[in-house]
N, C-alpha and C positions, 0 to 999 in steps of 0.2 A: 121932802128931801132928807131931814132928818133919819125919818124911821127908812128910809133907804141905804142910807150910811150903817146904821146902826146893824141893820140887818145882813149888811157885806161886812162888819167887822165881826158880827158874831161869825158869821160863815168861816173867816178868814182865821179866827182861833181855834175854830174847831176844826177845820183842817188840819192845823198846826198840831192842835193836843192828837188826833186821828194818827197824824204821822209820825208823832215823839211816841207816840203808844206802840205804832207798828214796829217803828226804827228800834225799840227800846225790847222789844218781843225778840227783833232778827239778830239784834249783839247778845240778851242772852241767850238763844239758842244756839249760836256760834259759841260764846264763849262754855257752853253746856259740851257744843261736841269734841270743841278744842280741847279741854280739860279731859275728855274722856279718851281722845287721843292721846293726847301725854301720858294720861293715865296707862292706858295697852302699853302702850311702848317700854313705861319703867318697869311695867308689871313683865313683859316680856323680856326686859334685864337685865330680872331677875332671876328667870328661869336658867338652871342645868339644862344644856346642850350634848344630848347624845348623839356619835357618828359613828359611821365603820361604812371604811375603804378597803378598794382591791389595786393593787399598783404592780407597776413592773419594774423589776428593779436591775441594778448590775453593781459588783463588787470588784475591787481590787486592791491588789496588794502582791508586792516585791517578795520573793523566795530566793534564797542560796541555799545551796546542797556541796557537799566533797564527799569524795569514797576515793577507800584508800582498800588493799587486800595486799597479801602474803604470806610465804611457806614459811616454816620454823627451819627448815633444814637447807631446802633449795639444790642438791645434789654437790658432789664433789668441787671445790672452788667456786660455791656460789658466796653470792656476799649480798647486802642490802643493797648494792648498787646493778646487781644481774639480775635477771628473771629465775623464776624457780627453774627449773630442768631433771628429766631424767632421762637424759642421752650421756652420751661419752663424753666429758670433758677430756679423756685423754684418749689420742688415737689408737687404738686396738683395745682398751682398756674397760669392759665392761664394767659398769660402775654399780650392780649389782653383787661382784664380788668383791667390793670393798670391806674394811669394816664398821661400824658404824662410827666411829670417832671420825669420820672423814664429812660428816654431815653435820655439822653445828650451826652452823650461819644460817639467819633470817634469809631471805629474799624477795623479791617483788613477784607478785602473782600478776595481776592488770595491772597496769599503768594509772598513777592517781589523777582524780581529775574534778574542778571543781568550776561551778557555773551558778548565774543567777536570769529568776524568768521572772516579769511581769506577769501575773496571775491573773485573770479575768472572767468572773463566771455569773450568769444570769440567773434571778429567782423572782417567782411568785408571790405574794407578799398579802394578807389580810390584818388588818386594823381597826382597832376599837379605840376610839377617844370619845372622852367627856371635857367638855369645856364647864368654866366654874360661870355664874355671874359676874355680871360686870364688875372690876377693881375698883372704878370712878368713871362719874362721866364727863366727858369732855366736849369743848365743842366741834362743832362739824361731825358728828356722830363718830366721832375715835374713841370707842369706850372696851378699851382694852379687857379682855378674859384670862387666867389661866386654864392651862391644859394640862390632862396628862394621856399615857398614850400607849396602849400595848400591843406588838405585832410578832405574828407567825408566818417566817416565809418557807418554800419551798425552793432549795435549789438544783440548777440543774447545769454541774458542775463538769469539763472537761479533766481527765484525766492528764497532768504536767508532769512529762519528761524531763526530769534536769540531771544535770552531772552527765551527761551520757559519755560513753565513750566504748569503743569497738562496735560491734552489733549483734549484740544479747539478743539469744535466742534457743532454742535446739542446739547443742553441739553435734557437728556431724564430718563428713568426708567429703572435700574437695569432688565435684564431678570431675574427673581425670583416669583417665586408662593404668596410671601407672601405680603399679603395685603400691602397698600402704608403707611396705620396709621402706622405701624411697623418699614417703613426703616425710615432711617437717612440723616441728607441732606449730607453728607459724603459721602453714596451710591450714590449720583446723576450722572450720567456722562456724557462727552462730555463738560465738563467744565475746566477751562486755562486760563493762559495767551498768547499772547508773540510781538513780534517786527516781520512787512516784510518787506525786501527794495529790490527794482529791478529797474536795470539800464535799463533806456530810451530807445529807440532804434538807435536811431542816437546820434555820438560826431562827433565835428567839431576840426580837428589840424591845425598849421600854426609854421615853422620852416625856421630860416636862419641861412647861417652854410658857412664852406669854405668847397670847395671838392680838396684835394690833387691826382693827380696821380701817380701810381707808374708801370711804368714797369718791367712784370713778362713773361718772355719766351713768348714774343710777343705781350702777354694780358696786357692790361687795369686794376689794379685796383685802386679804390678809400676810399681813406678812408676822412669822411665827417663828421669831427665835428660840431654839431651845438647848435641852443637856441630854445627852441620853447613854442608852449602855446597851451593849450589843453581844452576841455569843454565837460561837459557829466552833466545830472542830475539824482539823484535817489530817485524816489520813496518810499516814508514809513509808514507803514501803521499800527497803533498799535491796538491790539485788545483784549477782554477780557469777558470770560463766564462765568459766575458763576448761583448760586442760591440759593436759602435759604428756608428754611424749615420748619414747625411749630412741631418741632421734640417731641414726647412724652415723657411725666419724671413726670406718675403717673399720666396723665390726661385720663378721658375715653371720654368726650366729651364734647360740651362748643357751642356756638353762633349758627350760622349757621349750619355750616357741622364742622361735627366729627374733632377733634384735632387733626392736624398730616395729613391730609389729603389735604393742601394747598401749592400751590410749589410758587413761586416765580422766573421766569428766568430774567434774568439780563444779556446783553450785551451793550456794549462799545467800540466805533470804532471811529478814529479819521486817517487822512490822511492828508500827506502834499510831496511836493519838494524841493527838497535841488537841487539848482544848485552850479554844482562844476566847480571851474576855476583853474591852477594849470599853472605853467611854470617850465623852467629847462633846465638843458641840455641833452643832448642826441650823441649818436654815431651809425652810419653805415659803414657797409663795403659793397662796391660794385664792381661786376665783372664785366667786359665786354669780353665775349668769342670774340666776333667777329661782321660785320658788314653786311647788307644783303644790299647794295644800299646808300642809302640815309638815310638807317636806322640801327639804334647800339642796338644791343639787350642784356640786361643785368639782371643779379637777385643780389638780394640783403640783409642783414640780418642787424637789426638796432633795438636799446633798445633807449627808452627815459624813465628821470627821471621826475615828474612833484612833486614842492612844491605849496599846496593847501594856495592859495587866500581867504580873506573874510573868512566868517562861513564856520565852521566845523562840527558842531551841531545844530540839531532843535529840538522843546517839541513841546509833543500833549498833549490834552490833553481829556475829555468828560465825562457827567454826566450824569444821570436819575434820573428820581425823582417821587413816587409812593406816591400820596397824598390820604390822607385820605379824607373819604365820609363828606357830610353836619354832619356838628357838634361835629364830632368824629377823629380819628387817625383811622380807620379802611380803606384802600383799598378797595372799592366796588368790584374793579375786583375780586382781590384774597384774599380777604380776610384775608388778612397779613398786618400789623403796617406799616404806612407812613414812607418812609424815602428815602434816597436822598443817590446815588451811584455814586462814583467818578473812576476813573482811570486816571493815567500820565505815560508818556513814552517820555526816554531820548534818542536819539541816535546820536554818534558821531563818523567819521570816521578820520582817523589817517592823518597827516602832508601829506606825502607824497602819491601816486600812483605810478606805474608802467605799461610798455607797449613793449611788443616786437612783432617789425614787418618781416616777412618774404613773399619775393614776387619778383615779374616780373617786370622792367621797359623797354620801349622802347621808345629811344633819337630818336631826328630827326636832324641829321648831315649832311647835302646835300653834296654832293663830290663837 
């Protein structure tokens, strides 16, 4: 009985030492892999994160424009409150044989006119960012990065009308049967003011920012405060048509050709660029569904705000000037009074811009 005991308790220890030997083999190879996990992970937190996305993007931002024009002379009793003229201010009184002291007063050519548009134009957009290593790590895997971040878009900008006023075009002749002595430069058309502006085609951005992570049912997401600075220029183009008219009031006919019978067209175009710089801040939100290799594929949705830098505002400005023949105030061309046509145009766009981007990036994360 003895040696039966003895022989179930040796069994019964060396079970035990068998199974502290096995147990004691299975926590350090756990604790072997664990450590080697932690280890990937920091060593992976350590790592620079290179990216470059393609995104679509849209811009906006507030535009005022005015244009203002006028003659230096404006015809016999004009003033800064009449339209220019070159008909009869006085009945039977051809005003081509005045003298010229009768023509001193400014007057209005178009009618001044000023407006503002909401601007809104689509672009193309490619980006490079590097993310830094981690800043600290925290728990729940929030192990915050900095970024920085450089983009070239392409835009594809509508052409904005502002200021408008009459309907700039060709000056031409009323379709009507009746003789030209007869109409009024009032009938003329294809005459106007107004303001163009069209963005560039290429802006260049640049943003740094911190990118937080957050775990969401396995997924990645980021939210990435940042600062950034942005450039675009817009084109502006003012422009203005008018004309003037040797309008009848009781005259039959006079110098060369019949009164009333003399047009005058008048345009006025002036261009320039306004380059725009602007900074601010900005927010994205970024997902990362998942990873294919050595590579993390993500999309993204992100607003930047931008405050405009330097000028806000440019003037244009342009003149012509219809001199009289050897000796006299008469225009050889057209046979209408010397004088000298002005236009000016303001335009200024508002403090800030706007930008929202939405798009595709893909990190390059080695395993």
């Amino acid at each position: 009985m003895p040696a039966r005991v003895n022989r179930l308790v040796r069994s019964v220890i060396a079970f035990a030492v068998t199974g502290a030997l096995a147990l004691g083999s299975t926590t350090v190879a756990f604790a072997d892999e664990t450590g080697s996990d932690t280890e990937t992970r920091r060593s992976r937190l350590r790592d620079w994160i290179p990216a470059v996305s393609l995104s679509g993007e849209f811009s906006a931002q507030t535009q005022e424009s005015a244009v203002s024009s006028s003659c230096d002379h404006g015809g016999p009793g004009g003033s800064i409150l009449a339209p220019c003229t070159q008909g009869s201010v006085t009945p039977g009184v051809d005003p081509r044989t005045l003298p010229p002291q009768s023509f001193t007063e400014p007057a209005i050519l178009r009618p001044s006119h000023d407006a503002s548009d909401l601007t809104l134009w689509p672009s193309v957009g490619i980006e490079f960012q590097l993310a830094s290593p981690i800043l600290l790590e925290l728990p729940f895997d929030v192990d915050p990065r900095l970024f920085v971040s450089g983009s070239v878009s392409a835009s594809f900008p509508p052409t904005r009308t502002i200021a408008t006023e009459g309907n700039l075009g060709t000056i031409s002749l009323p379709e009507v049967s009746r003789p030209i002595e007869t109409l009024s430069t009032i009938s003329l058309e294809g005459v106007g003011s107004h303001t163009e502006s069209v963005v560039q085609t290429l802006q260049y951005s640049a943003q740094v920012g911190i990118s937080i992570p957050i775990q969401y049912r396995g997924r990645t997401i980021n939210i990435k405060p940042s600062f950034g600075w942005s450039r675009f220029s817009l084109d502006v183009t003012g422009r203005v048509a008018a004309a003037v008219k040797d309008d009848v009031n009781g005259i039959s006919g006079s110098i060369n050709t019949p009164f009333g019978a003399n047009i005058r067209e008048i345009y006025l175009r002036d261009k320039t660029t306004l380059d725009v710089d602007g900074i601010g801040p900005g927010l994205e939100v970024e997902y990362i569904p998942g990873r294919f290799g050595d590579f993390g594929a993500a999309v993204f949705v992100g607003v930047n705000a931008y405050k405009v830098m330097g000028d806000r505002d440019v003037s244009l400005d342009d003149d012509v000037t219809f001199q009289g023949g050897p000796g006299g105030t008469i225009n050889p061309d057209d046979l209408l009074l010397e004088d000298t046509y002005r236009a000016a145009w303001e335009h200024e766009i508002d403090p800030w811009f706007f930008r929202l981007r939405v798009g595709m990036r893909i990190h390059y994360m080695p395993q």
